[in-house]
C-alpha positions in Angstrom: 0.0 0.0 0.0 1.4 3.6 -0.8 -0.5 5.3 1.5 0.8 2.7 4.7 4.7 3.4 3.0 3.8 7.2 3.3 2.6 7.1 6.4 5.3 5.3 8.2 8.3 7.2 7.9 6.4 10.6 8.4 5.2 8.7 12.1 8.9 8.1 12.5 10.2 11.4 11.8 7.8 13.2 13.9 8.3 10.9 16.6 12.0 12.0 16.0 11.2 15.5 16.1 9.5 15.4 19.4 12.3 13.6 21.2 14.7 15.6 19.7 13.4 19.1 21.2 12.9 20.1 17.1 9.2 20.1 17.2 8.0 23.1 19.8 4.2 22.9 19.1 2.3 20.3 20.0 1.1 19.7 16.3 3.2 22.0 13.7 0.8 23.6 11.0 -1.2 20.4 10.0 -2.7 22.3 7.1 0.9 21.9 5.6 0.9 18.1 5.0 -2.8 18.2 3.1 -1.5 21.2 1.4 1.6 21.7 -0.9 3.7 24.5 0.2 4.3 26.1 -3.4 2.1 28.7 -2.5 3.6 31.8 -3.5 
């Protein structure tokens, strides 16, 4: 499944984040991963 081998490593990384100290905010702009960020 694509979506399952998308949604992995994003669930990793964040969990990396947040015991890292890199993620202050509790959930960081979750408009940005529905949207694309090529808004100009």
């Amino acid at each position: 499944m694509v979506f399952a081998d998308l949604r992995a490593p994003i669930a990793m990384i964040r969990t990396i984040e947040e015991h890292s100290g890199l993620s202050h905010m509790p959930d960081p702009n979750p408009a940005s991963l529905a949207q694309p960020v090529v808004s100009s």
